[in-house]
C-alpha positions as CSV (number, residue, x, y, z in Angstrom):
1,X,30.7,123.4,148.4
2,X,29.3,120.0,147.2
3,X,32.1,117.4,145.8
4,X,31.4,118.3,142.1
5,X,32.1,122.2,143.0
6,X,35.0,120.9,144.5
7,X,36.1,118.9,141.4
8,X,35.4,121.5,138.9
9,X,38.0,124.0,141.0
10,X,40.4,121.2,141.4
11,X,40.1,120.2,137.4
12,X,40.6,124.4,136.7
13,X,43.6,124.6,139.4
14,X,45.1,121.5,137.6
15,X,44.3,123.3,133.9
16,X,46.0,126.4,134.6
17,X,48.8,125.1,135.7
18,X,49.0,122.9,133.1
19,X,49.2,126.3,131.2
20,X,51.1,128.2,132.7
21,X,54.4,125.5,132.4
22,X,53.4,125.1,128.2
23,X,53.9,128.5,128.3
24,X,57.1,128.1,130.3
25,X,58.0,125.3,128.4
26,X,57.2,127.0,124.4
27,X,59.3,130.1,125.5
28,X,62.2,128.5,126.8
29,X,62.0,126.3,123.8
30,X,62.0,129.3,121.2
31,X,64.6,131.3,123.3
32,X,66.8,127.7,122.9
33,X,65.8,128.1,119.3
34,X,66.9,131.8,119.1
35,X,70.6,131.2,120.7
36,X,71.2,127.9,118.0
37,X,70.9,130.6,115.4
38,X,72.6,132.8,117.1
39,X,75.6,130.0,117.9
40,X,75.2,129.4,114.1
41,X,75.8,132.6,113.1
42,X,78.9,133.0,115.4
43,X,80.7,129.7,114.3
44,X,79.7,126.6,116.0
45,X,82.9,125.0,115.0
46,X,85.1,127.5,115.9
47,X,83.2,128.0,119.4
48,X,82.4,124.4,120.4
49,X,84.4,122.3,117.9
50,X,81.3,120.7,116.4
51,X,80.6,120.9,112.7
52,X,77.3,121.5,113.3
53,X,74.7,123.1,116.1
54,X,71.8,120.1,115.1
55,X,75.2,117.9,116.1
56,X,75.8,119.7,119.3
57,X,71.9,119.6,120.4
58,X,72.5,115.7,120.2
59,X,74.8,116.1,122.6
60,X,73.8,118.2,124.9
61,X,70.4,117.7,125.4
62,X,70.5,113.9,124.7
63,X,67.9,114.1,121.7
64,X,67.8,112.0,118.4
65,X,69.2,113.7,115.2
66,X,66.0,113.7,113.8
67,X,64.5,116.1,116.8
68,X,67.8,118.1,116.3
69,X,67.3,118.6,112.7
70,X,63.9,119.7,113.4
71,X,64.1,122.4,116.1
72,X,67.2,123.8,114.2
73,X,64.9,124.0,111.2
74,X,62.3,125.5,113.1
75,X,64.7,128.3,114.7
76,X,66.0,129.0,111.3
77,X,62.6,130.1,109.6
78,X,61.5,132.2,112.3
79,X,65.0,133.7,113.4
80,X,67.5,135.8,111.2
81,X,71.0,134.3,110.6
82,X,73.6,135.0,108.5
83,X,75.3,133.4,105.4
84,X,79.2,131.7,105.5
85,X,79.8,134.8,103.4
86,X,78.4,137.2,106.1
87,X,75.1,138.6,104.2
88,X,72.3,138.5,105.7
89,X,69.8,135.7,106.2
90,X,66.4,136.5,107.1
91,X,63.4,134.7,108.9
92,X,61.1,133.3,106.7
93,X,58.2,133.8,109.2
94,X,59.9,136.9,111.9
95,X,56.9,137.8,113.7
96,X,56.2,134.6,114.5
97,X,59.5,133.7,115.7
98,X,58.2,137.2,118.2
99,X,55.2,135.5,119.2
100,X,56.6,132.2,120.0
101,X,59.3,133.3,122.5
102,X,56.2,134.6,124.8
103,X,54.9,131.3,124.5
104,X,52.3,131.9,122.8
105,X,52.5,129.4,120.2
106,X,52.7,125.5,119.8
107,X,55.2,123.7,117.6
108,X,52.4,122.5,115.1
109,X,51.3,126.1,115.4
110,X,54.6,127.3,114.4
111,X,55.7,124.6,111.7
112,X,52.0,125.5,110.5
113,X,52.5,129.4,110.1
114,X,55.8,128.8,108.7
115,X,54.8,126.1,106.1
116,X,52.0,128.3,105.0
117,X,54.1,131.6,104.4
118,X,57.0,129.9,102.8
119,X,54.4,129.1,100.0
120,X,53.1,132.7,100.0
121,X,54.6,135.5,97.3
122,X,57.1,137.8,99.0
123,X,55.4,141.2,98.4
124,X,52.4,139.3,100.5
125,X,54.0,137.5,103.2
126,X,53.5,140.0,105.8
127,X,49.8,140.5,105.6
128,X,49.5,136.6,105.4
129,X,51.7,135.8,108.7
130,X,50.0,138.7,110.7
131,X,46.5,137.0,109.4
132,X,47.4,133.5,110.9
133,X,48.8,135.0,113.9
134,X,45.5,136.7,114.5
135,X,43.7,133.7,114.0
136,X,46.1,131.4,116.0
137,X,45.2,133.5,118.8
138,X,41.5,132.0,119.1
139,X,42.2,128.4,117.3
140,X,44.2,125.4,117.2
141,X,46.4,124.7,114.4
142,X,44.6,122.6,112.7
143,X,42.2,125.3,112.1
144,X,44.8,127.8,111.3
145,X,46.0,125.2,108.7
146,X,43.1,125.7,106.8
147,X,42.9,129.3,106.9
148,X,46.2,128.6,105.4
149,X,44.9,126.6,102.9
150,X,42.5,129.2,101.6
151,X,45.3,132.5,101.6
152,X,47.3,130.2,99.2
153,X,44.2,129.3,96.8
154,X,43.7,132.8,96.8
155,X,47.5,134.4,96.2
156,X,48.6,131.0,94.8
157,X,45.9,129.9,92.5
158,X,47.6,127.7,90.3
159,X,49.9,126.1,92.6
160,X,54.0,125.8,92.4
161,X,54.9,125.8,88.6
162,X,55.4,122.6,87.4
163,X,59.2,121.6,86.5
164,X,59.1,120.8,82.3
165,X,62.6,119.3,82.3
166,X,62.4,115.7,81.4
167,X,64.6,113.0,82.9
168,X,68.4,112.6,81.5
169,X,69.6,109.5,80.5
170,X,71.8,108.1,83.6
171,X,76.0,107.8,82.2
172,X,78.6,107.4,84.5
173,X,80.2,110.8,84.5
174,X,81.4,112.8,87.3
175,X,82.1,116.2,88.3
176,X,84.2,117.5,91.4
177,X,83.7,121.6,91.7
178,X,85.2,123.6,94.8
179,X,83.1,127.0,95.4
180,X,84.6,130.1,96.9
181,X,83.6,129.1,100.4
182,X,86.1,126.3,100.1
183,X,83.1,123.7,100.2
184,X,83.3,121.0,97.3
185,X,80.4,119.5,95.3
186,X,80.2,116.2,93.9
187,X,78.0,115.2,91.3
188,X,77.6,112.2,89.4
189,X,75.6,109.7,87.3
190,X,76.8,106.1,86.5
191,X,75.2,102.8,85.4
192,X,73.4,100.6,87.3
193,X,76.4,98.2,87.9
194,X,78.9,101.4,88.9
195,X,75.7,102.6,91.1
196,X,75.0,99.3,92.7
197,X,79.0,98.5,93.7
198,X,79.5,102.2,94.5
199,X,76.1,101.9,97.0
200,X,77.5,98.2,97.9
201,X,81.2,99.6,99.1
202,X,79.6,103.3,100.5
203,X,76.8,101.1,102.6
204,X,79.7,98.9,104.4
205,X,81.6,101.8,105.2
206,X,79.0,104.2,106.1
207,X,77.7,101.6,109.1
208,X,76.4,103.3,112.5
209,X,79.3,103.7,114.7
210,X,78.4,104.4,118.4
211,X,80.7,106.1,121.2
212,X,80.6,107.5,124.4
213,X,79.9,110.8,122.4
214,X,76.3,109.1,122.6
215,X,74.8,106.9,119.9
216,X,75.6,107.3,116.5
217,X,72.9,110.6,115.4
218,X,74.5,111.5,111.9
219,X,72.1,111.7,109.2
220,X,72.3,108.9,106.0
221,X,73.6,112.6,104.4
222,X,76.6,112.3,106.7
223,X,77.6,109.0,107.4
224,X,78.0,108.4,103.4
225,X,80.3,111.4,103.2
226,X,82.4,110.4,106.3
227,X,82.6,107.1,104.2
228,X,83.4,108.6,101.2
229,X,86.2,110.7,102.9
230,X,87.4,106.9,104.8
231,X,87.7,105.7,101.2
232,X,89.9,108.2,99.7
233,X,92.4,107.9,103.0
234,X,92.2,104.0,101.8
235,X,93.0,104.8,98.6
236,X,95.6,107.4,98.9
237,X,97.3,104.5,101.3
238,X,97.0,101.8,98.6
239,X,100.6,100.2,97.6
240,X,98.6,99.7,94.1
241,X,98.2,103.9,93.2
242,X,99.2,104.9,90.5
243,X,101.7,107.6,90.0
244,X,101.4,111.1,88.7
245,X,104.2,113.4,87.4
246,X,106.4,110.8,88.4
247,X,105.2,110.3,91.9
248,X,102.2,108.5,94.0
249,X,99.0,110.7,94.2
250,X,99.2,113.6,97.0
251,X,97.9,116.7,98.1
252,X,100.7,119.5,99.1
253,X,99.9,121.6,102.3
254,X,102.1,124.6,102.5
255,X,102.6,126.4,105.9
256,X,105.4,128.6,107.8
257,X,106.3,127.1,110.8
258,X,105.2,129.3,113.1
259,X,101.5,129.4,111.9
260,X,102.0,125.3,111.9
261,X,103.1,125.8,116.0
262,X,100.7,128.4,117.0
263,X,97.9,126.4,114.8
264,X,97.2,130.5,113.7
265,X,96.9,131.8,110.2
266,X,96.3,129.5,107.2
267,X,98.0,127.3,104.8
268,X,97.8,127.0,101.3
269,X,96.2,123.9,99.9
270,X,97.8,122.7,96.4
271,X,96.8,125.3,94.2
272,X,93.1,126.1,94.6
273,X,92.7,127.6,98.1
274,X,93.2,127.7,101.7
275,X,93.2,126.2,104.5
276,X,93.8,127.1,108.3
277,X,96.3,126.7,110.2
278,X,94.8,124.2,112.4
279,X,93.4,122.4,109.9
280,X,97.2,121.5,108.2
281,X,98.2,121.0,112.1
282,X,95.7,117.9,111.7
283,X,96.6,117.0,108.8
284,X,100.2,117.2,109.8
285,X,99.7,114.4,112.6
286,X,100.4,111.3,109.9
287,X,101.6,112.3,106.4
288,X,104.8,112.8,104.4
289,X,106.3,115.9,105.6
290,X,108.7,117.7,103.2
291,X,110.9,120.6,105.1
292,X,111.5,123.9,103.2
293,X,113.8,126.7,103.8
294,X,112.1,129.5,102.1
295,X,113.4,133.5,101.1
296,X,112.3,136.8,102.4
297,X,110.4,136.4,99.0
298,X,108.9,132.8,99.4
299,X,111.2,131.5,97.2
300,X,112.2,127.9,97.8
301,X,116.0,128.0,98.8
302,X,116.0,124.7,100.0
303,X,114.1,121.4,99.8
304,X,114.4,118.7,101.8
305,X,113.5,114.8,101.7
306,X,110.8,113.0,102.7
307,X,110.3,111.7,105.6
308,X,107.3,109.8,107.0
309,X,105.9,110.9,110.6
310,X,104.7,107.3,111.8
311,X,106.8,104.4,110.3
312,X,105.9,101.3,109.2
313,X,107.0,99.5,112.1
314,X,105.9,101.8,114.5
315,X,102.7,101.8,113.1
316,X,102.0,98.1,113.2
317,X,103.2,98.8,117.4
318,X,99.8,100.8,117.2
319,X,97.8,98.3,115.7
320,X,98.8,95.7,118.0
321,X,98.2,98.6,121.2
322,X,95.0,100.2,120.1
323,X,93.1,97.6,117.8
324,X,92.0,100.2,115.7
325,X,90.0,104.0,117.0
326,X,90.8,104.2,120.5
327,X,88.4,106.7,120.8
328,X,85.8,105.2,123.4
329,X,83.2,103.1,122.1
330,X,84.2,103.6,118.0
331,X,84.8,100.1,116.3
332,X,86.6,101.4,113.5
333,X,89.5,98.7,112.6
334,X,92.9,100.2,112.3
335,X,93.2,100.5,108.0
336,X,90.8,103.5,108.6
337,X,92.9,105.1,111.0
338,X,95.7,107.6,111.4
339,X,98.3,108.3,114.1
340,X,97.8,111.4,116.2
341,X,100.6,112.5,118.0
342,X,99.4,113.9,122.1
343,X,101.5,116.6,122.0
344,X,101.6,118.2,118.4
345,X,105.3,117.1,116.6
346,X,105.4,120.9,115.9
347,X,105.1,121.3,119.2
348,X,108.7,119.3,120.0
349,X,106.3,116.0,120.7
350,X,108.2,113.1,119.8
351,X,107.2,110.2,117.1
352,X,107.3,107.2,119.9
353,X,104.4,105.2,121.0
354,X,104.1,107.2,124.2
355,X,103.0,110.1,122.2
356,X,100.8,108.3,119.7
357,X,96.8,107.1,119.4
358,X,95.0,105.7,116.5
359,X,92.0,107.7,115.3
360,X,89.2,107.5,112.4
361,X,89.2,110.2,110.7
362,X,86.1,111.5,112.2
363,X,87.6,111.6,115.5
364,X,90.6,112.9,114.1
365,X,88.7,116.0,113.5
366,X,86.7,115.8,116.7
367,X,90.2,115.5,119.0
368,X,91.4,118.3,117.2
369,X,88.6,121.0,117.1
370,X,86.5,120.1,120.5
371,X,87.3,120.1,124.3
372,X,87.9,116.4,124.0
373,X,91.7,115.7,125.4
374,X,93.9,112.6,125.1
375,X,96.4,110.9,127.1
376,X,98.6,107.5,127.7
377,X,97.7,106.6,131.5
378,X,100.1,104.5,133.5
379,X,99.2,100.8,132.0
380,X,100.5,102.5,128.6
381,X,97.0,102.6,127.2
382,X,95.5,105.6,125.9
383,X,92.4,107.2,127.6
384,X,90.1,110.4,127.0
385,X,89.0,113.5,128.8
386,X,85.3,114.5,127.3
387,X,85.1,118.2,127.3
388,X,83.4,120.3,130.5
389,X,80.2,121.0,128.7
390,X,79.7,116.8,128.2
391,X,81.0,116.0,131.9
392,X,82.2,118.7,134.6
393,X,84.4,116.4,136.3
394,X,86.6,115.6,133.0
395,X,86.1,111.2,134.1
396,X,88.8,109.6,131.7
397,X,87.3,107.1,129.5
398,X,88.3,104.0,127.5
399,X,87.3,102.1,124.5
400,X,86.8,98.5,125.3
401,X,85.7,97.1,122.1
402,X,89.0,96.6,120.7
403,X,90.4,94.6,123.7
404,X,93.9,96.2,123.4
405,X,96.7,94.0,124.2
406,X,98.2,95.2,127.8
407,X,102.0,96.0,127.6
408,X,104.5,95.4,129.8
409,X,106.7,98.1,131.4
């Protein structure tokens, strides 16, 4: 065998292999697409303690949000979910979503089949998806794309129907609307001065914040409503609020005590819906707290005074310890914070420095629904235990941006 026999059998060798782990590689990647949906449909917050799977991929696989956002997009149009509400959700493109978990298919090949189809009338769908997976079986993407390209000038002739609604008039108006699922929308218009502070304030809030959760992967989406949700804690802590019915703004969380220990059941939330039990337990960490002794009926027999959780003085204690989020690596200064007690004050914890840590809100949440533990070592600072899925050996970590001041014995 002369050296370019010898070549060509190497260059083959070196082909198929290259084949054989893309096709390794694609079905792994749609089975990985096939369990987020499936993780989805169970409750990724109530499973892993993450609002959302695209959040957890950042995680655990160290990718960007973007890359996230797109394979969980991906999974979702060729896999079947489900709704909040339970009903069903089904795959835009299913028989694709078959084809790629045998490797079969590229990403572009997939993203192309899918963007196609999506255009595609209903009652025609099927016939156009089993078409481009015929086709995709003999040519690259690209040329699938343009077989695509000429289904939809035949079903779609005249293209998407253009919208006839003109532009409104911006005002500054506002409207705040909770749906059944217990989500709330806000909409809004204002002037360009209103816009421009409210975009001002909003853009100083909503600043990348990195951690040793990993760099900071939310979405511009998500970062301006963590902001917006920082702003109304401000506000709701402002000396300056005015008063309603006689006393400062508030929100009433009502809960039996036992559903507030066991962090079980739910809790109604002022007078539009519910909440769980867990969620008032976090809630429950740094507010006014007013006991009630009620009936066999719920009736209220007795009422009892206010009283605040963290004082004033024992809060400025924290400041001075933490600096502001002790979570590691969040710079968050210590007016966007709240106290979180270790062990739960429902739980018999006490109200004392020991047994306190100051936390954004977004780590608020994230202490309270993840694996992610806290503790006071022996120095009297506190320090964190990431989850098992993040690290296997639990290694406490620190934030050292705040340069907390070390306390005596």
């Amino acid at each position: 065998m002369d050296s370019s026999a010898v070549w060509q059998a190497d260059a083959v060798a070196l082909a198929d292999r290259i084949g054989e782990l893309l096709l390794s590689m694609r079905s792994a990647e749609a089975e990985l697409g096939a369990l987020l949906v499936d993780i989805e449909t169970r409750g990724v917050m109530e499973l892993f303690g993450y609002r959302s799977v695209s959040r957890l991929l950042e995680h655990l696989a160290d990718v960007s949000k973007q890359a996230a956002d797109v394979m969980v997009k991906r999974a979702r149009a060729v896999n079947p979910g489900q709704n909040l509400d339970g009903s069903p959700v089904p795959a835009v493109a299913p028989a694709t979503g078959v084809a790629a978990r045998t490797g079969a298919l590229s990403n572009p090949m997939i993203d192309t089949i899918v963007g196609v189809v999506q255009q595609v009338p209903v009652e025609h769908r099927d016939d156009a998806e089993a078409s481009l997976l015929t086709f995709a079986a003999e040519a690259g993407h690209k040329q699938v794309a343009a077989l695509g390209t000429r289904i939809l000038a035949h079903l779609v002739p005249d293209g998407p129907e253009p919208d006839p609604t003109e532009p409104a008039v911006p005002g500054r108006e506002v409207s705040l609307r909770r749906k059944k699922t217990g989500v709330w929308e806000l909409h809004g218009r204002f002037d360009d001065e209103t816009g421009t502070r409210a975009s001002a304030l909003l853009d100083s809030m909503a600043e990348r914040r990195a951690s040793d959760e990993g760099p900071d992967l939310r979405s511009p989406q998500e970062r301006y409503g963590d902001a917006f949700s920082d702003l109304l804690d401000l506000a709701l802590n402002s000396p300056d609020l005015p008063v309603q019915a006689g006393e400062r703004a508030h929100v009433m969380i009502t809960v039996s005590l036992a559903d507030l220990k066991s962090g079980v059941g739910h809790a109604i939330l002022g007078d539009l819906g519910t909440v769980s039990a867990a969620e008032a337990r976090l809630h429950a960490c740094d507010c006014g707290v007013i006991p009630a002794v009620m009936g066999g009926k719920n009736e209220p027999l007795n009422l009892g005074r206010l009283r605040r959780t963290v004082s004033t003085g024992l809060r400025r204690a924290l400041y001075l310890r933490d600096g502001g989020c002790a979570f590691p690596g969040c710079h968050r200064p210590p007016r966007h914070c709240q106290g979180h007690h270790i062990r739960h004050w429902a739980d018999g914890g006490p109200t004392d420095l020991h047994n306190l840590v100051l936390l954004c809100g977004h780590h608020h949440r994230l202490l309270h629904r993840s694996g992610w533990d806290v503790r006071i070592a022996t120095d009297g600072l506190p320090e964190f235990l990431p989850p098992v899925f993040l690290d296997k050996h639990r290694k406490p970590r620190r934030n050292n941006l705040h340069q907390p001041l070390p306390l005596t014995a």
